[in-house]
C-alpha positions as CSV (number, residue, x, y, z in Angstrom):
1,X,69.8,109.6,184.3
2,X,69.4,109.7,180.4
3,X,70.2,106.6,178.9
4,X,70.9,106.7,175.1
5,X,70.2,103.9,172.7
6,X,70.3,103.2,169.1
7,X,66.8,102.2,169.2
8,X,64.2,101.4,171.8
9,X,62.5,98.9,172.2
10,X,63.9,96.0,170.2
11,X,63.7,92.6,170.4
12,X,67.1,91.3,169.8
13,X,67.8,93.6,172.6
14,X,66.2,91.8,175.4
15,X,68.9,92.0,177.7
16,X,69.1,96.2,178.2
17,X,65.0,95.9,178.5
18,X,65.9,93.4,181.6
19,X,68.7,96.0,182.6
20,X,66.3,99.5,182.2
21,X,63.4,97.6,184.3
22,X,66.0,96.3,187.2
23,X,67.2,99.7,187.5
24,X,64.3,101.4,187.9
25,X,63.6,98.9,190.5
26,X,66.5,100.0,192.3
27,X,65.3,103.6,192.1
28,X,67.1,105.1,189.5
29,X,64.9,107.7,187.6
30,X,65.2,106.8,183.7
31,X,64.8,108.7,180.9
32,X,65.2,107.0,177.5
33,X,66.5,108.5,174.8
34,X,66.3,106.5,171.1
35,X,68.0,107.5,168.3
36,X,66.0,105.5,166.0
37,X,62.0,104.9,165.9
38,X,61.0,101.1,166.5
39,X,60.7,98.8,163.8
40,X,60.0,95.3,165.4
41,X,56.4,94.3,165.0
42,X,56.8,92.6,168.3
43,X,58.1,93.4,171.6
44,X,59.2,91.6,174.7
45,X,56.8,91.3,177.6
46,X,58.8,93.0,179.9
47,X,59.0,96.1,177.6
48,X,55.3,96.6,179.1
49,X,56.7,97.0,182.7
50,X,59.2,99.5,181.9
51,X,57.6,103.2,183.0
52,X,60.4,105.3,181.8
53,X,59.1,107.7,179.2
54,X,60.7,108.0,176.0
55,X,62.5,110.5,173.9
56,X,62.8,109.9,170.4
57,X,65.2,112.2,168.7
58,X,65.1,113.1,164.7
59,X,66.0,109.9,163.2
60,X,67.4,111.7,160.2
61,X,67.4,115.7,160.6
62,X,65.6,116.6,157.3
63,X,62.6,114.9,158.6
64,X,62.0,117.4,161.7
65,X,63.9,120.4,160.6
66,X,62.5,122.5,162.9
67,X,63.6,120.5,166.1
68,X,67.0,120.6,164.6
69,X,67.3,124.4,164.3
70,X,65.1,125.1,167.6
71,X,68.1,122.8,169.3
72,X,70.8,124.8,167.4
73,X,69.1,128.3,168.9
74,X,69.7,127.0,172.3
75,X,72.4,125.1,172.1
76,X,74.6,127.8,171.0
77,X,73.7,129.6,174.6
78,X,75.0,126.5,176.7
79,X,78.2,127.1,178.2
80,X,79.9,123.8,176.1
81,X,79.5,124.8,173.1
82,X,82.7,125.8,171.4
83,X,83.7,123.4,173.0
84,X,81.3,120.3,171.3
85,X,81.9,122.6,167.8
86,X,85.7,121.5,168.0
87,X,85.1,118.0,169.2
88,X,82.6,117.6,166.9
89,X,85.0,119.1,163.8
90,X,87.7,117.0,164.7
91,X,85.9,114.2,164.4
92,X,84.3,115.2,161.3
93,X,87.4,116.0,159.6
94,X,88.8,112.2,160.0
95,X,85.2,110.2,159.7
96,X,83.3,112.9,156.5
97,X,79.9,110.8,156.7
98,X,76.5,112.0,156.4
99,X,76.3,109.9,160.0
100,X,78.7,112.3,161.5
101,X,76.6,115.5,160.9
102,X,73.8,113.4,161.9
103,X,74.7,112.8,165.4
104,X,75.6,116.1,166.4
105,X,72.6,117.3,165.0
106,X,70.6,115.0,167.0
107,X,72.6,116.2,169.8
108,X,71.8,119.8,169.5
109,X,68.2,118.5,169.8
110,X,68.6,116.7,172.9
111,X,70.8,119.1,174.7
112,X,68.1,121.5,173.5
113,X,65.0,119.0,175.1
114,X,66.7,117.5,178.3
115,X,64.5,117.4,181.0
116,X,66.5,119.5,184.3
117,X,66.7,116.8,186.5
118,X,68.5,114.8,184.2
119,X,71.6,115.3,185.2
120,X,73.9,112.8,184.1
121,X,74.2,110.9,180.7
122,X,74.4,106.7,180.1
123,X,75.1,105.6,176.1
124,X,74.5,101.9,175.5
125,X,76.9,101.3,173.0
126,X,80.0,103.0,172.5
127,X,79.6,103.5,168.8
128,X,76.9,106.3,168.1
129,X,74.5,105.8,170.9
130,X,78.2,107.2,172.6
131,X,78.6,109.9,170.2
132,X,75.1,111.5,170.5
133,X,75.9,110.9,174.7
134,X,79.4,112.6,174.2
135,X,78.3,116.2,172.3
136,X,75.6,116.4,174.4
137,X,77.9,116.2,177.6
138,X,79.9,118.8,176.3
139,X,77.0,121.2,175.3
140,X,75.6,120.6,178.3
141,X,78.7,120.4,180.6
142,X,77.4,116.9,182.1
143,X,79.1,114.0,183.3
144,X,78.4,110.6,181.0
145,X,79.5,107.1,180.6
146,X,78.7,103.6,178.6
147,X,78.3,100.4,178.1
148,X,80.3,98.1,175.2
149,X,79.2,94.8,174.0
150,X,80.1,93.9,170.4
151,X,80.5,95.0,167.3
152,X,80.2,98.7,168.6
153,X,83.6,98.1,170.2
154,X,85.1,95.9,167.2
155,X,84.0,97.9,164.3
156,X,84.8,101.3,165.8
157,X,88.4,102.8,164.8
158,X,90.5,103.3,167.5
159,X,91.2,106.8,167.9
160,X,87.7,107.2,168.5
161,X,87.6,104.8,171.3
162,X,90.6,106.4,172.4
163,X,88.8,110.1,172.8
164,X,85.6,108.4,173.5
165,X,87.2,106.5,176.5
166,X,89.1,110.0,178.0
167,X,86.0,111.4,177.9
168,X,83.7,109.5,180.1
169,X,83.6,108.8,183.4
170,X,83.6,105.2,183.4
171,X,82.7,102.3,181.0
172,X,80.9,98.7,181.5
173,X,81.7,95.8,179.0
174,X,80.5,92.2,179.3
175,X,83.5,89.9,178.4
176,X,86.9,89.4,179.2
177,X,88.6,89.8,175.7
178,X,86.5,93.4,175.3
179,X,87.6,94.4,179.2
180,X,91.0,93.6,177.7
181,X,91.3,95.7,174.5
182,X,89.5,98.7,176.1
183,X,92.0,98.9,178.6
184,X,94.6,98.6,176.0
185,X,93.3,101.7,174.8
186,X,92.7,104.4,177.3
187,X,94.8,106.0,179.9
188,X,92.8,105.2,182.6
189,X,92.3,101.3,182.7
190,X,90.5,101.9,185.6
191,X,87.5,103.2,184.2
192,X,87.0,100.0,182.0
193,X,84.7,98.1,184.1
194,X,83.7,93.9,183.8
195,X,80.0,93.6,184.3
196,X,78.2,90.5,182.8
197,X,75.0,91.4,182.3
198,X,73.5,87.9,183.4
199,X,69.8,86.6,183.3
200,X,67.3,87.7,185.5
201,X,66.3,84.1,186.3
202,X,63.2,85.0,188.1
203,X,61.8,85.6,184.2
204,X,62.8,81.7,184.1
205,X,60.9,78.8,185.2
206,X,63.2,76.0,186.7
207,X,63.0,73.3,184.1
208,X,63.0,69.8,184.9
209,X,65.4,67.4,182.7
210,X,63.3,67.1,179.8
211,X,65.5,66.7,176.8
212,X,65.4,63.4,174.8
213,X,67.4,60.7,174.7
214,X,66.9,59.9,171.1
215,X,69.7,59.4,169.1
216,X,69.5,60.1,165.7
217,X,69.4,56.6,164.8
218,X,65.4,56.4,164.4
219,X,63.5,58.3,161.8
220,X,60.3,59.1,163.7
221,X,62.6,60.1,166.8
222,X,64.8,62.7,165.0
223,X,67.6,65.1,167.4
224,X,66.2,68.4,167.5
225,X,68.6,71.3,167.1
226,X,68.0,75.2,167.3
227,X,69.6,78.2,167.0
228,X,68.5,81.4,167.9
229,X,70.0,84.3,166.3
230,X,69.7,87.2,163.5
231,X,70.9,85.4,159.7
232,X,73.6,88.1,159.6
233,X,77.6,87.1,158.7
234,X,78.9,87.1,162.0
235,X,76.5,84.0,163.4
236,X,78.1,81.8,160.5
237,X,75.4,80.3,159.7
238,X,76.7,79.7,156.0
239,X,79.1,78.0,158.2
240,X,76.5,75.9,160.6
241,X,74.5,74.7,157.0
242,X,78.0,73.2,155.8
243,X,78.6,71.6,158.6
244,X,74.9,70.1,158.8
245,X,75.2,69.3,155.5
246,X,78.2,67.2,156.4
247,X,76.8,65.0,158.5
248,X,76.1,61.1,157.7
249,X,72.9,60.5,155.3
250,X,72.0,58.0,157.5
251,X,71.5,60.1,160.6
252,X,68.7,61.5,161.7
253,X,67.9,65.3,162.8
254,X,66.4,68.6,162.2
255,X,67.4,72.2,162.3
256,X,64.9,75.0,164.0
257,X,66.5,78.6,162.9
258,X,64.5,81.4,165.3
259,X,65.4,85.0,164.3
260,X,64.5,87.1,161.5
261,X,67.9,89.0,159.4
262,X,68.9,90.1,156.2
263,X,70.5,87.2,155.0
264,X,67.2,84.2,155.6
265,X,66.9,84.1,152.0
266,X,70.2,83.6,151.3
267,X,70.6,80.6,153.4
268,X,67.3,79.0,152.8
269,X,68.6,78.8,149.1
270,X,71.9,77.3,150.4
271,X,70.3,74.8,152.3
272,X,68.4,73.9,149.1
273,X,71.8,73.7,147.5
274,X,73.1,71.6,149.9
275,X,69.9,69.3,150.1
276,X,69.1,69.7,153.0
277,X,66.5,72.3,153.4
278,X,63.7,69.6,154.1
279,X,65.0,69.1,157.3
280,X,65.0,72.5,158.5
281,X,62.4,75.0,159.8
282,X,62.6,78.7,159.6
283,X,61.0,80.0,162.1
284,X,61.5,84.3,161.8
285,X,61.7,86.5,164.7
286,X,60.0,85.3,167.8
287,X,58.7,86.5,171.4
288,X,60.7,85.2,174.6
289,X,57.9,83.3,175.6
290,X,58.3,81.0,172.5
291,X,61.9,80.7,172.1
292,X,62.0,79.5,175.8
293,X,59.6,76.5,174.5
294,X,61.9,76.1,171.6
295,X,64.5,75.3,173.8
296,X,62.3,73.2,176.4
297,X,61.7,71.0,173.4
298,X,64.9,70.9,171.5
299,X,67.7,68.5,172.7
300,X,70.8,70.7,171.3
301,X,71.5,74.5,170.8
302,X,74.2,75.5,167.8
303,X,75.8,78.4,167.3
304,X,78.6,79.2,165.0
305,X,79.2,83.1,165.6
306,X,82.4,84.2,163.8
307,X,84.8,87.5,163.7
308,X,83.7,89.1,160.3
309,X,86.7,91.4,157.8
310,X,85.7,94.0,159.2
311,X,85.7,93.1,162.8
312,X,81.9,92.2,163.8
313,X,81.6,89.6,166.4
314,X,79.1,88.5,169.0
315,X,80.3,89.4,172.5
316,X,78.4,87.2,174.9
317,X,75.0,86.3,173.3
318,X,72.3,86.0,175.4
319,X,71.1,83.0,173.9
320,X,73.6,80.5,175.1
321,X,72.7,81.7,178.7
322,X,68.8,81.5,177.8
323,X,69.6,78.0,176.6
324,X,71.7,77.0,179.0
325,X,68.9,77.9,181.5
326,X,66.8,75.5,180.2
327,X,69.1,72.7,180.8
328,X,70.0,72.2,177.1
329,X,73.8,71.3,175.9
330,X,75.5,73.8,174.0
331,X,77.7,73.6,171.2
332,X,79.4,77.4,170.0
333,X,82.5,78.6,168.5
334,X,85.3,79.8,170.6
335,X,85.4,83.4,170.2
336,X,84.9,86.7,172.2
337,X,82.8,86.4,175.6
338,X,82.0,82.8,174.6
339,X,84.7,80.8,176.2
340,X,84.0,82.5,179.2
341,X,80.9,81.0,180.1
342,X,81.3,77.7,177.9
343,X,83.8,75.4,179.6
344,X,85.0,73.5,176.7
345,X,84.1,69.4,177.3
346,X,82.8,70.7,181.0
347,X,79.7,72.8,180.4
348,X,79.5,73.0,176.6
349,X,81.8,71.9,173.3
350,X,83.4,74.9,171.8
351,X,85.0,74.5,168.1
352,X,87.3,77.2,166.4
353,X,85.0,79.5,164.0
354,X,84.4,78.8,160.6
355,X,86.0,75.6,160.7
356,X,82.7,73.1,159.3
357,X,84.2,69.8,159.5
358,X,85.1,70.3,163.3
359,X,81.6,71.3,163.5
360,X,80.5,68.3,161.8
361,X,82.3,66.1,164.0
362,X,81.0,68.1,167.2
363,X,77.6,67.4,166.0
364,X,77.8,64.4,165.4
365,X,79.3,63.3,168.3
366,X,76.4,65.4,170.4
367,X,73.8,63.8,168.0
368,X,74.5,60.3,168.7
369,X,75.7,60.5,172.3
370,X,72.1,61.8,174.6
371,X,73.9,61.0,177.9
372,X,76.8,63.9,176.5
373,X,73.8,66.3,176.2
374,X,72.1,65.6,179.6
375,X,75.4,65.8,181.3
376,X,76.4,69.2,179.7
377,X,73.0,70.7,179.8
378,X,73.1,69.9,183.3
379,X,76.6,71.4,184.5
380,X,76.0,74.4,181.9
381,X,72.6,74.9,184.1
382,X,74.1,75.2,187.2
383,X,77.2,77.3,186.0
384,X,75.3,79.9,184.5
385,X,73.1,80.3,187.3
386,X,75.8,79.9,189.7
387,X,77.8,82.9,188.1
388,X,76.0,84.9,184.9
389,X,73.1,86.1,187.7
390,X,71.8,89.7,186.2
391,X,71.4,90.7,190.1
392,X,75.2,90.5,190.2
393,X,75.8,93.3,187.5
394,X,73.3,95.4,188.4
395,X,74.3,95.8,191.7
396,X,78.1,96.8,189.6
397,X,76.0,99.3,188.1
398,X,74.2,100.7,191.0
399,X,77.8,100.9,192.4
400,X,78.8,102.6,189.6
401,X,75.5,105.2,189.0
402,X,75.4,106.0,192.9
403,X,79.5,107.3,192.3
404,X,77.8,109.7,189.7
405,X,75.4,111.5,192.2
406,X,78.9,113.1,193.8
407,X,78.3,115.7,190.9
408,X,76.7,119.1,192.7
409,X,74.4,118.8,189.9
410,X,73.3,115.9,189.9
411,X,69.6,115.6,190.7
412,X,68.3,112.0,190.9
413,X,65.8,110.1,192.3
414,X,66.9,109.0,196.0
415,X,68.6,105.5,196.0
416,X,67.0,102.8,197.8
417,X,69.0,100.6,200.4
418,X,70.1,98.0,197.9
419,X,72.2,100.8,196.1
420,X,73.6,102.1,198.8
421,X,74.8,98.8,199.5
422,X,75.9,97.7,195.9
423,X,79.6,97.0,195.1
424,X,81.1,100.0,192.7
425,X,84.0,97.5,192.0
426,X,84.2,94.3,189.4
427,X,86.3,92.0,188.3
């Protein structure tokens, strides 16, 4: 299988490194295929146990001209395509961006470089990981299919989702409410598949209840709160700073931010603004390792993700599962994926998005109330583990891989026990 991504590897993308490496435990044969060079300066420690090699493609096509052209020269012998041409005009005519030409360029090069044995294609991310994926299918004549988390599914217009999803042969997404609209949108609900992708809890040590019981009433023995996340508009941390802001003089706290983003200057002069900014620590983009001690250490974990104009969203962060694994309370906003594993008042607080003073209020109430933290810390613990297991989805995807190898031309590794054994439907 090629599996196509934006870019590889990535930090903030922990989860499909967890995903790649469970696979290829399962003994699926992996070749990546990265649209975009890295640009993290670190990775995650699991990125070193992945052996799949790696295909970068021209990240923009005037920088390997050649590759471009060699992959025109062949691809105009494969038996697809006229057919990509059209799709690919078609498309052009109703989205005229330089990003456009780009992708079908960059699938002329892959169609032009795929390994034989190859045989069938996997985008992650329906937006141009899936385009790249799609024009190469039809060059190439090849089965492919996709997962959908976020903003690739929000952001997207819908008459490309719409071809996109009559294309493939089936498509994984990790919440409810994107299950839902997808559905909505194609004419074969049945190929929109619910797969969480989970946490590979064997990455996790079991913590023991160490969490403080302080209560924002001593000054030495402020409440610790952290959020881990890029500073881009859809985390609302604009929002998160008002709400802190907000909060009675008197009480003590401070604020841990872990994730770099385009917008940390921005906020660290808003929490000037605000008068606040002593209290807070900037911490940029961090390994695993050290965001897990963040949480072992903090006694509350804030997020305030939000639906943007144009329709960005978080779809079920990672981070609320990572936290909640380390037997810290939760407080988020109730959007997207988030209400399905945050039981409002049960194993978490939610508050409606971009609303500060019911933020406030939620803090506060978290702040001065420790029992209200080790009690939801503990029941969000044993939910998530309970159900948001990675094992579960992977054996979906197995399921859904091991349907693939009914194509004659399919050529993939053989699949071990487990995958022969793995459940092709979810729920």
């Amino acid at each position: 299988m090629a599996l196509i991504l934006k870019g590889y590897p990535r930090l903030s993308e922990t989860f499909i490194a967890q995903e790649i490496r469970a696979l290829e435990q399962r003994g699926l044969n992996i070749l990546l295929v990265s649209l975009r060079h890295p640009t993290d300066k670190r990775t995650h420690p699991i990125h070193d146990e992945i052996r799949a090699p790696v295909l970068y493609l021209p990240e923009y096509l005037y920088q390997e001209p050649w590759r471009v052209c060699k992959g025109l020269r062949k691809s105009v012998r494969l038996p697809g395509f006229a057919s990509a041409v059209r799709a690919f005009l078609r498309d052009l005519y109703r989205d005229r961006s330089p990003n456009r030409v780009r992708r079908f360029g960059q699938a002329l090069v892959l169609a032009a470089e795929l390994p034989q044995q190859y045989r069938q294609l996997y985008a992650h991310f329906i937006h141009t990981p899936a385009s790249v994926t799609r024009y190469t299918a039809l060059l190439c004549q090849l089965p492919w299919s996709a997962s959908a988390h976020a903003k690739d599914i929000w952001t997207l217009e819908p008459w490309e989702l719409r071809e996109k999803l009559a294309d493939l042969e089936w498509i994984a997404t990790c919440t409810g409410a994107n299950h839902a609209y997808l559905q909505s949108l194609s004419q074969h609900p049945d190929k929109v598949r619910l797969v969480y992708h989970g946490l590979d809890f064997s990455r996790f040590d079991t913590p023991a209840v160490s969490h403080s019981d302080h209560d924002g009433r001593v000054a030495s023995a402020p409440v610790t709160l952290v959020s881990v996340g890029r500073a881009v508009p859809k985390k609302g941390y604009d929002v998160l700073l008002q709400a802190l802001s907000q909060l009675p003089a008197g009480l003590h706290w401070r604020f841990l931010h872990i994730g770099g983003g385009s917008e940390l200057d921005k906020l660290k002069a808003q929490a000037q603004q605000l008068g606040i900014a002593e209290r807070i620590e900037w911490r940029g983009a961090l390994p695993q390792k050290e965001v897990l001690e963040a949480y072992r250490q903090a006694d509350l974990f804030v997020l305030a993700s939000r639906i943007t104009a144009d329709g960005d969203r978080d779809g079920l962060p990672n981070v609320l599962m990572e936290a909640q694994s380390q037997r810290l309370a939760c407080l988020a906003t109730d959007i997207s994926g988030i209400p399905e594993l945050i039981i409002d008042e049960q194993t978490g607080l939610l508050v409606p998005q971009q609303d500060a003073t019911a933020l406030t209020q939620a803090l506060l109430r978290l702040i001065t109330t420790p029992q209200l933290r080790l009690q939801l810390g503990e029941a969000g613990y044993q939910r998530v583990r309970q159900v948001f297991t990675m094992a579960r989805g992977i054996d979906q995807l197995m399921g859904l891989f091991q349907q693939g190898t009914a194509h004659p031309a399919d050529d993939f590794t053989k699949l071990g026990n487990t995958a022969a054994d793995a459940c092709s439907c979810c729920e």
